[in-house]
N, C-alpha and C positions, 0 to 999 in steps of 0.2 A: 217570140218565145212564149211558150204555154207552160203557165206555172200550175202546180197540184190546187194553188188555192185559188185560182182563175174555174179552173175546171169545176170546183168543188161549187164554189158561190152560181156558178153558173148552172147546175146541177140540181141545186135546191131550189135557186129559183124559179127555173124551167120547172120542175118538176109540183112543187107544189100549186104554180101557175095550171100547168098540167089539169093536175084534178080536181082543180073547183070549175074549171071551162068544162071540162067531161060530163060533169052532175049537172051544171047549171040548166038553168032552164029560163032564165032572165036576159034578153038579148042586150042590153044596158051593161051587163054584167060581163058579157063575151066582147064586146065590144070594147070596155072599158081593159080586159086584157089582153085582147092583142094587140093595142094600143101601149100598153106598159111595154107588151116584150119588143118589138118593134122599136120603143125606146132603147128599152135594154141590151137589143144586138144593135143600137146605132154605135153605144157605148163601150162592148164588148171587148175584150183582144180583136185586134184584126188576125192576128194568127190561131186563137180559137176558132173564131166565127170559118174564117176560110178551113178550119179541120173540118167542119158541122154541116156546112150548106151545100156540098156538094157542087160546087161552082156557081150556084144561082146565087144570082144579086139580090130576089126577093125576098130569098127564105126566111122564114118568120115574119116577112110583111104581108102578104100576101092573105087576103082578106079568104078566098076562092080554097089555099092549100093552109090555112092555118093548121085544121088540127093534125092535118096529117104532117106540115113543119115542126112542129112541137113534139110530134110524138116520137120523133124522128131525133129528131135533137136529144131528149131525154135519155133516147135510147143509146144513142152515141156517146153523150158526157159518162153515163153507165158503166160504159164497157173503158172508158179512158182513166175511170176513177183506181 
C-alpha cells in the first residue's frame, strides 16, 4: 500500500538529494549520495519502490544510471503527489 506520506517523505528526499548531486562537483560528495539513496530505496515501500523503478532491480543503485535514476524517480513521486 502507498500512503500520501510515503510518497511525500520520499519526494523530498529524492529531491533535495537531487540537487545538491546536480551542482556538485565533489566526487566524495556524489558518491556519498548515492550511497544514502541506495540505502533509502533498500528501506523504502516495496510498493512505492516497484511504482518508481520501472521493473529494474537496480534503480537508484546503479553507480552507471544514477542520475538519470534519480531524476526519473523525482519525476514520478511529482506527478503521484
Amino acid at each position: 500500500m502507498i500512503t500520501k506520506d510515503s510518497i511525500e517523505t520520499a519526494y523530498s528526499f529524492l529531491h533535495q538529494k537531487q540537487r545538491i548531486y546536480v551542482h556538485s562537483t565533489l566526487d566524495w560528495q556524489k558518491d556519498d549520495i548515492e550511497m544514502a539513496i541506495a540505502a533509502y530505496a533498500d528501506e523504502m515501500s516495496p510498493d512505492l519502490y516497484d511504482g518508481i523503478c520501472g521493473g529494474r532491480t537496480d534503480f537508484l543503485r546503479d553507480h552507471q544510471h544514477f542520475l538519470e535514476d534519480i531524476t526519473k524517480a523525482v519525476e514520478m513521486l511529482e506527478g503521484m503527489l
